[in-house]
Residue, then its C-alpha position, 0 to 999 in steps of 0.5 A: x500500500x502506498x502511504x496517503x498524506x492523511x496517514x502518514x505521521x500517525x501510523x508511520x510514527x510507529x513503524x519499525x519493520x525490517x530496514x530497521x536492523x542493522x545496515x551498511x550505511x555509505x554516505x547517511x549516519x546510522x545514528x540519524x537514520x534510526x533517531x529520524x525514524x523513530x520521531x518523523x513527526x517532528x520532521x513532518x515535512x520534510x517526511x512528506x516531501x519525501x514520500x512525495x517524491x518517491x510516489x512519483x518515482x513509483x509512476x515513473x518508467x523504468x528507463x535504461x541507458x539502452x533506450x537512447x536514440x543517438x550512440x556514442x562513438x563506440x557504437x554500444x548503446x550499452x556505454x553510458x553517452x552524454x554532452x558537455x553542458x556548457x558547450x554550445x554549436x559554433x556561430x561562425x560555421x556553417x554547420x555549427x562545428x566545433x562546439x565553442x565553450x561558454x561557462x555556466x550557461x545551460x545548453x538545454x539542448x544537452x538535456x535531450x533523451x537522444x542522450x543518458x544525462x537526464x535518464x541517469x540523474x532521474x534514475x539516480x534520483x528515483x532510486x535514492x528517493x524509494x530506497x529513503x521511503x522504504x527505510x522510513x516506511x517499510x512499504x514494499x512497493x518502494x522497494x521492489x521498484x527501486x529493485x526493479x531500476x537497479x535490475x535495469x541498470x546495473x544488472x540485466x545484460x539486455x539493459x545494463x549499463x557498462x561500468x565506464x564514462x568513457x563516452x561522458x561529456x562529449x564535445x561534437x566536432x572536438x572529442x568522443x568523451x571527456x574526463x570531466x564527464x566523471x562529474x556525472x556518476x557523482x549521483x551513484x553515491x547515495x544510491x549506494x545507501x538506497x541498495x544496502x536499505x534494500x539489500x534484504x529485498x534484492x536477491x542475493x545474485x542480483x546484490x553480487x552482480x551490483x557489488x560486481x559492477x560498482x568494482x568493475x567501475x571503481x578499477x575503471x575510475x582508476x586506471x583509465x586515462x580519463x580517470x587520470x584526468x580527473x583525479x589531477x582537477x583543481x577544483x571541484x572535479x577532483x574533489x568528486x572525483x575522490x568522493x565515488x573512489x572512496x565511496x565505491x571502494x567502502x562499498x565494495x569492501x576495499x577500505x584500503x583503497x579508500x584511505x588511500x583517496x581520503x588520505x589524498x583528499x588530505x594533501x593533495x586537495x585541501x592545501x590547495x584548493x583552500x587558502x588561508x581565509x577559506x576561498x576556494x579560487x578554483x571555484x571563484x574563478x568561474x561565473x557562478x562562484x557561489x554555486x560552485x564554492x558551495x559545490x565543492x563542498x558538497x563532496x567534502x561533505x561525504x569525504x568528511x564522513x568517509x574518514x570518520x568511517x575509515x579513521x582518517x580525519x578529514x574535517x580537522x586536517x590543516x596544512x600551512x593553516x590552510x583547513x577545510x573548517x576554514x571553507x565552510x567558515x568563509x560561506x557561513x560567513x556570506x550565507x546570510x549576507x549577499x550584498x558582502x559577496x564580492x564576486x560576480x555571479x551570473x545567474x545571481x547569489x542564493x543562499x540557500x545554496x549553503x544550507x545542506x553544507x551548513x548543517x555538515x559543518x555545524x555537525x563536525x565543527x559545532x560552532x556558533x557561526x555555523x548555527x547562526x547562519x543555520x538558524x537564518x538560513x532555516x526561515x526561509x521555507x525552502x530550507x525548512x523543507x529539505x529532504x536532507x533533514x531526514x538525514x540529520x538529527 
């Protein structure tokens, strides 16, 4: 049965099925999870929001990366294919090739279902969102059609999609496949959760066939030459590319490989990318420096997780006082303070941007500036209403 809006707290409140034993949580704290479930009437919300989201994920088609219309250079329509999104077709010839760049803003052509992009996020998405309804519900329908995407997606050879991005962010007229493209797979990492809620509902062939494929991918991640690529970003891109190495890799079981990334993360990626005041200029250097600042947070966020995981602390490392604290300082200081913003933004400055990022901070670092700019940030109802909260005690 599927939960409707009028039963919802009341009897949910009070359910404790079978996701409630113990699970391999990736990238969600057990302690919140279990807390959360327990008391959903205080986030109200925030929990209908979800079950509407995963209502709609119930209707949803299930639409393997083989259904596309356009293939990728390899002529498989098995290898995942999309377009760099800020690239838009030539003004100056004549059939409009080769694409030319201009940073931050959309080509809505790229979202096209010719392509994976827009079937692999709302996969991603649907997937995550079951698997959060199934563990705060215990109603099956969530999760056989959570099985039924990851069957498609990672398990049948009829629809599965191969275990590379090789054919990521194309360019046409200039290259077949990008590094750069990794970014995309970046929205696996919770679905890793949603599989580890469900793992009692998949059978136990089909689990192994999913560890099988996010191993397959994670050894691609790191031996291929786009993997390389990747992994040598300056900004944002090498920081997600850290994120899915570590949390494959836990995934699968290799803690080591894991620690390996986390301890890169460390030297290589903080010293540089954030200066003494917390700026990260990888990312103030684009049009969109807000989003993007806030974006590369987004990854330490699972990277600061990861390494209390593993061991390997992330929040707190500091090399020649450059830190990660300092970051997350610099964007809760301006989280509330637009006009004191200083760089120029093309689509504009929006707050609430910071707010999930915040609630990270705040939860490792416990500082006043943290709750402060929370508490601002909470006002606005957008912020009161997130999903994440579920995640968050």
């Amino acid at each position: 049965m599927i939960f409707r809006k009028a039963f919802l707290v009341a009897s949910i409140a009070l359910s404790f099925g079978s996701v409630a034993g113990e699970i391999n949580f990736i990238s969600y704290d057990e302690s919140a999870m279990e807390y959360n479930k327990q008391h959903l009437s205080i986030k109200k919300d925030s929990f209908e929001m979800l079950v509407q989201k995963a209502n709609k994920a119930l209707e949803a088609d299930i639409d393997p990366v083989t259904n596309k219309t356009l293939l990728p250079a390899s002529g498989d329509k098995h290898d995942y294919f999309s377009f760099g999104p800020y690239w838009w077709p030539n003004p100056d010839t004549k059939d409009g090739l080769p694409y030319v760049r201009r940073d931050g803003e959309y080509n809505m052509a790229t979202k096209s279902a010719a392509t994976d992009k827009q079937r692999f996020i709302r996969f991603a998405k649907d997937v995550t969102d079951l698997g959060l309804a199934y563990y705060f519900t215990d109603d099956k329908a969530y999760a056989d059609k959570a099985v039924a995407q990851l069957n498609a997606w990672f398990v049948d050879p009829t629809t599965r999609m191969n275990p590379n991005l090789n054919h990521a962010q194309a360019i046409p007229g200039i290259v077949d496949g990008r590094g750069i493209g990794i970014i995309d797979s970046r929205l696996l990492i919770p679905v890793l959760d949603s599989i580890n809620i469900l793992k009692d509902e998949i059978e136990p062939s089909q689990y192994e066939a999913i560890v099988a494929w996010f191993s397959d991918f994670n050894d691609w991640l790191l031996t291929s030459n786009h993997g390389f690529e990747e992994d040598n970003w300056h900004n944002n891109h090498g920081t997600w590319y850290d994120a899915q190495v570590a949390a494959f890799a836990i995934f699968v079981g290799d803690d080591e490989i894991a620690k390996k990334r986390l301890r890169i993360t460390q030297m290589r990626r903080i010293g540089s990318q954030f200066d003494m005041n917390g700026r990260q200029h990888g990312e103030l250097e684009r049009t969109r420096p807000w989003h993007y600042s806030n974006f590369n947070l987004e990854a330490y966020n699972h990277l600061g997780h990861f390494g209390d995981k593993l061991g390997v602390d992330v929040w707190l490392y500091e090399v020649d006082k450059h830190s990660l604290k300092k970051g997350y300082e610099y964007i809760a200081q301006h989280a509330n303070k637009p006009t004191e913003w200083k760089y120029k933004e093309l689509k504009g400055f929006d707050g609430s941007k910071a707010y999930v990022n915040l609630l990270y901070a705040q939860k490792a670092y416990g500082s006043p500036l943290f709750t402060d700019a929370l508490s601002e940030l909470g006002k606005e109802k957008v912020n009161s209403k997130k999903v994440a909260n579920l995640l968050f005690k």
